[in-house]
py3Dmol code that shows the C-alpha trace and the ligand (Angstrom):
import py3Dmol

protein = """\
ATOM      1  CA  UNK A   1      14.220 -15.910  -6.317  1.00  0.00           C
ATOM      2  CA  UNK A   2      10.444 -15.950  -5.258  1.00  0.00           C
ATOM      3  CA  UNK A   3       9.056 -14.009  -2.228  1.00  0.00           C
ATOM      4  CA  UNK A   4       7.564 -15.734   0.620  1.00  0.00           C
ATOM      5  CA  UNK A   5       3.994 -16.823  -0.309  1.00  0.00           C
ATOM      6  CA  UNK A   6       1.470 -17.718   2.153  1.00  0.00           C
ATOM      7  CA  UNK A   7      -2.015 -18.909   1.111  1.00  0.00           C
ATOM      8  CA  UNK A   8      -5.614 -19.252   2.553  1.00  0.00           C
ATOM      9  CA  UNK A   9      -8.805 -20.518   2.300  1.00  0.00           C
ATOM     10  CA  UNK A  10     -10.478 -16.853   3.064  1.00  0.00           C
ATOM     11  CA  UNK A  11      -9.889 -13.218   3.045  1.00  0.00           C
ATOM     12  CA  UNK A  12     -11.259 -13.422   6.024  1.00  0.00           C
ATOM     13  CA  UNK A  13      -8.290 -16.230   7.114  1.00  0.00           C
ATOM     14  CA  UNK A  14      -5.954 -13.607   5.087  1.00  0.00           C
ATOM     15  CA  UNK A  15      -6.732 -10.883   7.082  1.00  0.00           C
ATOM     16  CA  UNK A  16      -6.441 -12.068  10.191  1.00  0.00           C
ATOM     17  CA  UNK A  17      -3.013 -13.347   9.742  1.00  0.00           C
ATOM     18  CA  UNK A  18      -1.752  -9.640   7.986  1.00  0.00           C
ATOM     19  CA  UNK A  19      -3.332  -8.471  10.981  1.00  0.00           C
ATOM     20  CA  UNK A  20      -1.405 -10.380  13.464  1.00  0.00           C
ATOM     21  CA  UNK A  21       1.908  -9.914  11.459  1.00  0.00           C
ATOM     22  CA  UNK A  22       0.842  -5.855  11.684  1.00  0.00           C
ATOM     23  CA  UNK A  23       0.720  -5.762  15.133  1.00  0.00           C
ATOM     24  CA  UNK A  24       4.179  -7.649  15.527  1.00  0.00           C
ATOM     25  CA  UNK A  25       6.055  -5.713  13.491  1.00  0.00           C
ATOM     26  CA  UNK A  26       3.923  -3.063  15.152  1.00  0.00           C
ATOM     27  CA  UNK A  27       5.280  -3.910  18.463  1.00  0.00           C
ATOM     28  CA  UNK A  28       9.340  -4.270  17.282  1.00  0.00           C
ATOM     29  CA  UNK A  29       9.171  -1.249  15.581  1.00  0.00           C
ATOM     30  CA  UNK A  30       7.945   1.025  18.643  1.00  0.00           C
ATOM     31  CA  UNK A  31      10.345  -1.168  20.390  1.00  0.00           C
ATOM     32  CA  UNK A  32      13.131  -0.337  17.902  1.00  0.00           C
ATOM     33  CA  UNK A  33      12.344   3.287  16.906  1.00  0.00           C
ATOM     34  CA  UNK A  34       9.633   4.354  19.101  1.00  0.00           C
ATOM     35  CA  UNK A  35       7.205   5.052  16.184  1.00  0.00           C
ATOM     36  CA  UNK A  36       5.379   2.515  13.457  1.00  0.00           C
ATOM     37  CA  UNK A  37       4.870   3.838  10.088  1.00  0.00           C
ATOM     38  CA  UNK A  38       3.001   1.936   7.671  1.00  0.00           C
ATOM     39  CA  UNK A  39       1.552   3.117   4.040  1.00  0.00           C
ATOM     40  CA  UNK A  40      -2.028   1.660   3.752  1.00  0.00           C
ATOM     41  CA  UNK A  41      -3.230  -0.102   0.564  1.00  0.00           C
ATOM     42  CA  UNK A  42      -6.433   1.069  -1.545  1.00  0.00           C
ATOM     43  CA  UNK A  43      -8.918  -1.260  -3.484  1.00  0.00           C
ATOM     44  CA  UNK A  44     -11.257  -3.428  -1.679  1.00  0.00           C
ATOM     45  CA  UNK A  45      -9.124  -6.352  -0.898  1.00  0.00           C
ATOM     46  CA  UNK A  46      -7.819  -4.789   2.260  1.00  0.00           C
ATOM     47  CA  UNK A  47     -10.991  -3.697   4.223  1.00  0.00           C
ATOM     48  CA  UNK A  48     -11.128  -6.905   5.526  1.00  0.00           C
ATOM     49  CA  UNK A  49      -7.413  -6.057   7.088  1.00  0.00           C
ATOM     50  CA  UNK A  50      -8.680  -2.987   8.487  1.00  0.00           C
ATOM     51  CA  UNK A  51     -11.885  -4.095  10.041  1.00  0.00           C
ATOM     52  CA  UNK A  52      -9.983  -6.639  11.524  1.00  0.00           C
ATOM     53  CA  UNK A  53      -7.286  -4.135  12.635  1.00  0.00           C
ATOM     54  CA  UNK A  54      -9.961  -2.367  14.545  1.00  0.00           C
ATOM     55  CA  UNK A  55     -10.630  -4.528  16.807  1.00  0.00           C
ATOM     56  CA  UNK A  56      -7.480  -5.329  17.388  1.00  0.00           C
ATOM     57  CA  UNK A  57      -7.804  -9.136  18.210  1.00  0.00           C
ATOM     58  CA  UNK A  58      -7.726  -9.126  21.989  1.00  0.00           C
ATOM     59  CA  UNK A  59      -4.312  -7.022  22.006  1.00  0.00           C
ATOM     60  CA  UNK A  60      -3.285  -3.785  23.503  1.00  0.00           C
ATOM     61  CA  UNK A  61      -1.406  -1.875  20.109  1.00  0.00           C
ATOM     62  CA  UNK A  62       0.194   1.267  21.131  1.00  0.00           C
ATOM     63  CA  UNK A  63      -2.136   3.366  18.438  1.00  0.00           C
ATOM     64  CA  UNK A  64      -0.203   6.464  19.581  1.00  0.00           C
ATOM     65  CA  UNK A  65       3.329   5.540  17.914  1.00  0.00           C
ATOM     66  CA  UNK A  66       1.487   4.359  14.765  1.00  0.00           C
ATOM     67  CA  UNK A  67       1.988   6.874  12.138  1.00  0.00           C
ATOM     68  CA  UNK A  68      -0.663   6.341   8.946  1.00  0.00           C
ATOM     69  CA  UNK A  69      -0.003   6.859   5.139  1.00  0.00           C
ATOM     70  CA  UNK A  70      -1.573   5.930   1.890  1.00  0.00           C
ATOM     71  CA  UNK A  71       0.832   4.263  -0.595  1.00  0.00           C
ATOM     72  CA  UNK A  72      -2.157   5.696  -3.630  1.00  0.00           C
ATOM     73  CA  UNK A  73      -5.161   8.002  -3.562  1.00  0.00           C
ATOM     74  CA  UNK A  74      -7.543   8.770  -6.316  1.00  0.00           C
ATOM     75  CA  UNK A  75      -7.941  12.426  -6.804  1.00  0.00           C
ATOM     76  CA  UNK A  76     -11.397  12.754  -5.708  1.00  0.00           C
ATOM     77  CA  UNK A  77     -12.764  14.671  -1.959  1.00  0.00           C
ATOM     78  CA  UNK A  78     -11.426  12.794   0.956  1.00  0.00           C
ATOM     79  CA  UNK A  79     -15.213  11.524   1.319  1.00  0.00           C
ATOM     80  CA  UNK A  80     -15.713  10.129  -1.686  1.00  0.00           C
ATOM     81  CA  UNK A  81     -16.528   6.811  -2.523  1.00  0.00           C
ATOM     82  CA  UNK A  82     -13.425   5.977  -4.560  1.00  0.00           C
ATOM     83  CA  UNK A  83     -11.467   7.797  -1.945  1.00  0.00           C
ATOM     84  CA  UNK A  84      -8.595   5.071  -0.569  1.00  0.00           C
ATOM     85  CA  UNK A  85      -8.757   7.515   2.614  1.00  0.00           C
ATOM     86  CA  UNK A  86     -12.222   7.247   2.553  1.00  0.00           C
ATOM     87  CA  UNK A  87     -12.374   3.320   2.775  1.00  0.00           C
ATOM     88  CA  UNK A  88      -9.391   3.413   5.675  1.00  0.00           C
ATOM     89  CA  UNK A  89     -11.222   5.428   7.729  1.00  0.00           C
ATOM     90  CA  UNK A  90     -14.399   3.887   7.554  1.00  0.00           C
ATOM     91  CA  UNK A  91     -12.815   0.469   8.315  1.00  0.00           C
ATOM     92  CA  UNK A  92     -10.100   1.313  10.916  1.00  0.00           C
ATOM     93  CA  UNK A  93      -8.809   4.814  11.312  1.00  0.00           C
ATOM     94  CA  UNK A  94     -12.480   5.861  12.474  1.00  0.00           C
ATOM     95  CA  UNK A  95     -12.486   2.951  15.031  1.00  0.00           C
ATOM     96  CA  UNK A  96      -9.322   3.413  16.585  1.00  0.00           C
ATOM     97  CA  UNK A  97      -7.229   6.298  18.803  1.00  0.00           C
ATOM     98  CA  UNK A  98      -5.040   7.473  16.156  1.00  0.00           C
ATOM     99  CA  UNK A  99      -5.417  11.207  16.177  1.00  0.00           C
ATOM    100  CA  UNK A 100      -5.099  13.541  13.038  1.00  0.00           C
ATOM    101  CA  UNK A 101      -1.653  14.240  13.636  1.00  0.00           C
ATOM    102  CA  UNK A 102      -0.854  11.119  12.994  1.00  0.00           C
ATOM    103  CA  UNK A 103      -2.801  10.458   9.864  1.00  0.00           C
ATOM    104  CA  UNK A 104      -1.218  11.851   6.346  1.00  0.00           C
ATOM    105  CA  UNK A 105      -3.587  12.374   3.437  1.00  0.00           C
ATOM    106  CA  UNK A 106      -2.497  13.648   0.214  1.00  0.00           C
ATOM    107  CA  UNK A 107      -4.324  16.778  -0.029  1.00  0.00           C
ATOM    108  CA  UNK A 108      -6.473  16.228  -3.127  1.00  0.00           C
ATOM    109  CA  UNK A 109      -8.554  19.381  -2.532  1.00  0.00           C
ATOM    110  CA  UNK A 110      -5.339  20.739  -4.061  1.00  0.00           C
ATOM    111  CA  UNK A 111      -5.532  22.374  -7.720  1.00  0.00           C
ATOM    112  CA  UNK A 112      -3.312  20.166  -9.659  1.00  0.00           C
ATOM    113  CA  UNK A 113      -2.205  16.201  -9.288  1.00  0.00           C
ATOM    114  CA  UNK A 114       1.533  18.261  -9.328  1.00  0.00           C
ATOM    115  CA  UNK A 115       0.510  20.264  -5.987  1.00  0.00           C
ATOM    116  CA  UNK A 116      -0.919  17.486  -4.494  1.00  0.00           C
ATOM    117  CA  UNK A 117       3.030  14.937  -5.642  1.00  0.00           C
ATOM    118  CA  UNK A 118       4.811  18.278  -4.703  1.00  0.00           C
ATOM    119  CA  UNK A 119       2.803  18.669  -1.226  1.00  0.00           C
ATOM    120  CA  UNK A 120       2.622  15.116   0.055  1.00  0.00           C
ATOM    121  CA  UNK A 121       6.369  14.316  -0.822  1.00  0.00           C
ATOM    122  CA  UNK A 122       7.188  17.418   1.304  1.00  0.00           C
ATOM    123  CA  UNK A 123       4.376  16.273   3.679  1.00  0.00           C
ATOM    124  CA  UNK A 124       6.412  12.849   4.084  1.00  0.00           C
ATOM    125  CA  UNK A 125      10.333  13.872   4.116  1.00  0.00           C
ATOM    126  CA  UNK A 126       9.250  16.454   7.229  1.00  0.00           C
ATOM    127  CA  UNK A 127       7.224  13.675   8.822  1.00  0.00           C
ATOM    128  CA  UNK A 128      10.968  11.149   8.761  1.00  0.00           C
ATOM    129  CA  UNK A 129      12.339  14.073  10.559  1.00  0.00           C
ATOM    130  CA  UNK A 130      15.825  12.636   9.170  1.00  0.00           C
ATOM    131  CA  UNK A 131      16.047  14.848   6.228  1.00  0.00           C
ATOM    132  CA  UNK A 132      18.619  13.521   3.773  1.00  0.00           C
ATOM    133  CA  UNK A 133      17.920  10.068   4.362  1.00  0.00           C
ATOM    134  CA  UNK A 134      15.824   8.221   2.420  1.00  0.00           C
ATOM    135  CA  UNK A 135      12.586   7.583   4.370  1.00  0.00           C
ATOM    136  CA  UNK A 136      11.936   3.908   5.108  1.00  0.00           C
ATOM    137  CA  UNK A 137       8.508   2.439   5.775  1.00  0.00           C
ATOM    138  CA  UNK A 138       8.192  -0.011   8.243  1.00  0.00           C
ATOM    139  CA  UNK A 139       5.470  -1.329   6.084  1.00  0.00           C
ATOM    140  CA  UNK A 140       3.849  -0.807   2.857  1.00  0.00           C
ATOM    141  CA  UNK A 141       0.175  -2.831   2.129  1.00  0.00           C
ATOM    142  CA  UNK A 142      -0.257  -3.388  -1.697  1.00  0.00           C
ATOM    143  CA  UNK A 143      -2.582  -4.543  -3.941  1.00  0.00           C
ATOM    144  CA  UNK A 144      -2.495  -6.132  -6.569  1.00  0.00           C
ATOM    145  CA  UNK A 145      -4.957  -5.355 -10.403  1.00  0.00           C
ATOM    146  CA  UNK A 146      -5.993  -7.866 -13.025  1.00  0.00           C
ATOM    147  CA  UNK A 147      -3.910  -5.802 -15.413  1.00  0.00           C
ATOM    148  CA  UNK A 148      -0.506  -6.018 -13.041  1.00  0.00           C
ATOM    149  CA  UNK A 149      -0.837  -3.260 -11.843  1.00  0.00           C
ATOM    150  CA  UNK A 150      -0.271  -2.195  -8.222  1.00  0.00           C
ATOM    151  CA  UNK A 151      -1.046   1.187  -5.955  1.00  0.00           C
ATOM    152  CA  UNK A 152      -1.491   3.499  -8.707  1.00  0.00           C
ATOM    153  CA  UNK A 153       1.418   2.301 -11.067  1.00  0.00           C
ATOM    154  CA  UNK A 154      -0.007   1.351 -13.980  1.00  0.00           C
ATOM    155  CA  UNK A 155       1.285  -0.649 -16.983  1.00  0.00           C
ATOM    156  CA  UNK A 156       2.991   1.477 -19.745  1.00  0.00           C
ATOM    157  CA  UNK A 157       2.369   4.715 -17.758  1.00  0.00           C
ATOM    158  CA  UNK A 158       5.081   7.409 -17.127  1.00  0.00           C
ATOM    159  CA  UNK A 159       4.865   6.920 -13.497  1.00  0.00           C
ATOM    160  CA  UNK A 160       6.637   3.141 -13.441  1.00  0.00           C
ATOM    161  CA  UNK A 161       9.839   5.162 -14.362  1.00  0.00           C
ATOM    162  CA  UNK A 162      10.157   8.003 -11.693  1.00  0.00           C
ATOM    163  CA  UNK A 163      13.003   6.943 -10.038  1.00  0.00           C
ATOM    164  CA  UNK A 164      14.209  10.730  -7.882  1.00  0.00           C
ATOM    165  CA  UNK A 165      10.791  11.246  -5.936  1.00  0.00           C
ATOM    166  CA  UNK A 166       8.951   9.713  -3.478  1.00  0.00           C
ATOM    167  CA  UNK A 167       5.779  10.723  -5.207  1.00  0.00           C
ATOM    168  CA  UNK A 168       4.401  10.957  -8.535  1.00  0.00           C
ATOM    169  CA  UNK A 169       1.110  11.697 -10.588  1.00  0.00           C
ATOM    170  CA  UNK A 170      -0.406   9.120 -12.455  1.00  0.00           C
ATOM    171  CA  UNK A 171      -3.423   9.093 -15.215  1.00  0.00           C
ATOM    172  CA  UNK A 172      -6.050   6.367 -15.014  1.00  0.00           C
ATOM    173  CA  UNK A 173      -5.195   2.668 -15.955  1.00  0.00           C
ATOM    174  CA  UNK A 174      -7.015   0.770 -17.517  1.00  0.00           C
ATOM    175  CA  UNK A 175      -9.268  -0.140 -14.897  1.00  0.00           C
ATOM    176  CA  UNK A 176     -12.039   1.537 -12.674  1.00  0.00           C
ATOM    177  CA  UNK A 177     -11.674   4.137 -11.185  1.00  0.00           C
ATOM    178  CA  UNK A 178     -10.619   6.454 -14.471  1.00  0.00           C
ATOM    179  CA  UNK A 179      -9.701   9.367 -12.166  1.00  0.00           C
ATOM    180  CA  UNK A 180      -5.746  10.409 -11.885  1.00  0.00           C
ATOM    181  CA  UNK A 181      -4.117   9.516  -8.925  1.00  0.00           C
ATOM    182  CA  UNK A 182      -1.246  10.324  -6.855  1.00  0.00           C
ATOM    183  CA  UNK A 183       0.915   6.971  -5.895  1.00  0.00           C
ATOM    184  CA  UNK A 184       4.366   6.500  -4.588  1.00  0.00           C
ATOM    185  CA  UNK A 185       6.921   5.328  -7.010  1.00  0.00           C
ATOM    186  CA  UNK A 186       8.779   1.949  -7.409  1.00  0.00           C
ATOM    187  CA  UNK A 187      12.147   2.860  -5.583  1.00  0.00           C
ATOM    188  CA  UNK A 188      10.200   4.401  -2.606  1.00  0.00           C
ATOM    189  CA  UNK A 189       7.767   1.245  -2.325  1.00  0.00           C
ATOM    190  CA  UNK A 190      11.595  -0.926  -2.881  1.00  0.00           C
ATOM    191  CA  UNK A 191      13.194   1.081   0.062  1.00  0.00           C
ATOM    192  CA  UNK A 192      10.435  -0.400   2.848  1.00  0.00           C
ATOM    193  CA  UNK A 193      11.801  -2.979   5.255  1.00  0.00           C
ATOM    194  CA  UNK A 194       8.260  -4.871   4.573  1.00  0.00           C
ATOM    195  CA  UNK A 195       5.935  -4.876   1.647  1.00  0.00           C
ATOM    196  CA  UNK A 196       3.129  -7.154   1.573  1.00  0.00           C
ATOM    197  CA  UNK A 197       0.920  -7.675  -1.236  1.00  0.00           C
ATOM    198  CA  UNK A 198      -2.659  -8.679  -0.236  1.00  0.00           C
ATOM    199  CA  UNK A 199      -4.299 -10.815  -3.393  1.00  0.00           C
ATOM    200  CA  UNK A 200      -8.050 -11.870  -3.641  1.00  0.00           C
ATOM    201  CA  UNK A 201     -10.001 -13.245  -6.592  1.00  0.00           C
ATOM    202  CA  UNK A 202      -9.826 -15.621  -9.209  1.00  0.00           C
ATOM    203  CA  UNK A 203      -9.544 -12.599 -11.622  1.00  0.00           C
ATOM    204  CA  UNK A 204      -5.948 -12.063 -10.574  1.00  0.00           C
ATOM    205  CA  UNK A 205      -4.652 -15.678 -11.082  1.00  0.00           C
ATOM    206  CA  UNK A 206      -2.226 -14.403 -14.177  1.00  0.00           C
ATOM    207  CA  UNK A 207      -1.647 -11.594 -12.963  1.00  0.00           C
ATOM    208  CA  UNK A 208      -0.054 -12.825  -9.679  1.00  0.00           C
ATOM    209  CA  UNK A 209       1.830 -15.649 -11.402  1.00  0.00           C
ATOM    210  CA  UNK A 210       3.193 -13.046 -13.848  1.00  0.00           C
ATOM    211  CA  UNK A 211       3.960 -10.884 -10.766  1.00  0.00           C
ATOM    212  CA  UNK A 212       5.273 -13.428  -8.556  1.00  0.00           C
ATOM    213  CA  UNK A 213       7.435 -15.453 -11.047  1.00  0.00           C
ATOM    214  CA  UNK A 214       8.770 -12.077 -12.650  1.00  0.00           C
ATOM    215  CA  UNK A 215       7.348 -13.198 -15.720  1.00  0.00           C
ATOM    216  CA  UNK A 216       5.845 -11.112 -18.568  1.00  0.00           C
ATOM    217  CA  UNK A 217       1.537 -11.146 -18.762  1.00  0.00           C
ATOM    218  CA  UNK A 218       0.108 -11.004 -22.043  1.00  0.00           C
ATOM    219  CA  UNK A 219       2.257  -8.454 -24.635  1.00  0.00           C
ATOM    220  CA  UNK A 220       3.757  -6.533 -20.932  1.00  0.00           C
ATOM    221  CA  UNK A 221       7.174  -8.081 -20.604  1.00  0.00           C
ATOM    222  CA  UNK A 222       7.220  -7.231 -16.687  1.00  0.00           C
ATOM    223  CA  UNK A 223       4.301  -5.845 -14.520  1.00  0.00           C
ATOM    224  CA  UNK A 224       4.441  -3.032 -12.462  1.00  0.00           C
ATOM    225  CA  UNK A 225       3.894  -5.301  -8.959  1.00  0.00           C
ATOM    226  CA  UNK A 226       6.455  -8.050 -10.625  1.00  0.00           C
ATOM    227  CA  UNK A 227       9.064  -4.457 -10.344  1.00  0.00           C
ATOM    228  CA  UNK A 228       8.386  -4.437  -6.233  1.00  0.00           C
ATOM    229  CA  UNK A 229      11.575  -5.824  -4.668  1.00  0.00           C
ATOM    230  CA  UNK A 230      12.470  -4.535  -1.346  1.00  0.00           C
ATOM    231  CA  UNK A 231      16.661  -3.682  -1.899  1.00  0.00           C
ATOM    232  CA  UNK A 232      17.260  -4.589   1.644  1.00  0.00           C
ATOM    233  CA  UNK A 233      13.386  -5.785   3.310  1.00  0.00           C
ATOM    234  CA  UNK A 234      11.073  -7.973   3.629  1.00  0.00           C
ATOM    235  CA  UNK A 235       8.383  -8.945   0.730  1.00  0.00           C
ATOM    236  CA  UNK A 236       5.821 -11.411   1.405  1.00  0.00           C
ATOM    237  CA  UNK A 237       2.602 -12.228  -0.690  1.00  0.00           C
ATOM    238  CA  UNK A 238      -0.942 -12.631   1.163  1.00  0.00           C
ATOM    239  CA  UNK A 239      -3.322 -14.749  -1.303  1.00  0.00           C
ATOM    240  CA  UNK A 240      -6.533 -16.220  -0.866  1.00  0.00           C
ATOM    241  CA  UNK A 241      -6.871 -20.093  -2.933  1.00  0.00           C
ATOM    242  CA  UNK A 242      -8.820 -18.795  -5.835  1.00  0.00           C
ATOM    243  CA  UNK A 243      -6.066 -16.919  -6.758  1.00  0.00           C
ATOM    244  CA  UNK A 244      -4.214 -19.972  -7.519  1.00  0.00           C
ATOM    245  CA  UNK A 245      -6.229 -22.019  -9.287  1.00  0.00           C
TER     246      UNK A 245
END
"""
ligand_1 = """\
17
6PG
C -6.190 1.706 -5.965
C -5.374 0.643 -5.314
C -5.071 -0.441 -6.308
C -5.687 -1.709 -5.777
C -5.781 -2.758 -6.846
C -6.567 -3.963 -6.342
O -6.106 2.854 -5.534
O -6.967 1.354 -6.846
O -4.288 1.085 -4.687
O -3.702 -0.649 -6.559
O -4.881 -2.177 -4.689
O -6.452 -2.183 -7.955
O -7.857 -3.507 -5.997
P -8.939 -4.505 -5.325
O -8.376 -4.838 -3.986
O -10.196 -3.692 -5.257
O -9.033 -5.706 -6.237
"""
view = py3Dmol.view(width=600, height=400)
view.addModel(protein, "pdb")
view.setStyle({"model": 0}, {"cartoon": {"style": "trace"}})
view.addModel(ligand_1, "xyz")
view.setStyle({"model": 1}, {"stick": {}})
view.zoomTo()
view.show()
């Protein structure tokens, strides 16, 4: 069964209409729960989202129930260039009133990628403040690599298989930045009640069909973003009309 695809002529057309979407589910979730989690996205793609986020499109989002993760980070300083937290801030969580408290960083001053998993998982299941049950995003933003590959879960690599953590180390792909990461795994991404993949470039045109269509790219019989299925939410795919063609 496909996913719901919507496609437009600009990132900047994109972005505007994740943006909207955001805020709505934004606005049932606070409604519903009184709080708004949502697991940001690395990469460049979605800067775009997050500039636009900032200035919030003429509406009034309560900014004090949202509650901010990252669904990857590069283990570099928090102001690094490559940092995902780095671009976030810049773009939106610098621009906006959501306080520290309600930001959650992997710590990747930390000694080893292990400490950092071992931390932020922790770090997450006391944030859900339902321990035992398994903690449910209201949204997770995703990318999507040339390669297949999406947040930090890269083709043939160990960390496509965790299956009992929310968390897990990962070693560089093939792609830039070679650094290790930290990225949550496939069930945890699965277990959100929305996951939307943002998609930009004429350099990802197999790569989405093989995602999208579940179908093998190149000699990889599945990619890692063609494994995201939501068991019981919502996944919808955000492309811009290069990616098609
Ligand atoms: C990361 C991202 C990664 C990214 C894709 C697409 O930390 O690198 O999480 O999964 O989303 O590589 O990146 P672009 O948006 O820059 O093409």
């Amino acid at each position: 069964m496909n996913d719901r695809l919507a496609v437009f002529p600009t990132l900047h057309d994109l972005s505007e209409e994740v943006a909207t979407k955001l805020l709505d589910i934004a606005d049932e979730a606070t409604k519903q729960r009184g709080i708004m989690r949502i697991a940001l996205a690395g990469g460049s793609t979605p800067k775009q989202l997050y500039q636009t986020l900032a200035h919030a499109m003429g509406r009034r989002p309560e900014w004090s129930k949202w509650v901010i993760y990252f669904g990857d980070e590069r283990i570099v300083p928090l102001d690094d260039e490559r940092s995902n937290f780095a671009m976030a801030h810049a773009a939106l969580l610098d621009h906006v009133p959501i306080g520290e408290s309600q930001i959650y960083v992997p710590q990747t001053h930390l000694s080893t990628p292990e400490e950092i998993v071992s931390r932020y998982e922790q770090t997450i299941r006391e944030s859900f403040e339902t321990p035992g049950e398994a903690p449910r995003f209201d949204v997770i933003l995703l990318g999507l690599g040339s390669d297949g590959h999406t947040a930090s879960l890269f083709p043939g690599k160990s960390a496509l298989l965790e299956a009992h953590h929310l968390v897990v180390a990962s070693t560089p792909g093939v792609l830039p930045p070679e650094v290790d990461r930290i990225t949550f795994t496939l069930p945890f991404i699965n277990a959100a009640r929305n996951v939307f993949f943002l998609v930009s470039g004429a350099d990802k045109t197999q790569a989405f069909s093989a995602a999208f269509n579940k179908r093998p790219l190149g000699d990889l019989k599945m990619t890692p973003a063609g494994l995201v299925h939501p068991t019981k939410g919502n996944l919808e795919w955000f492309i811009t009309s290069d990616v098609t063609t």
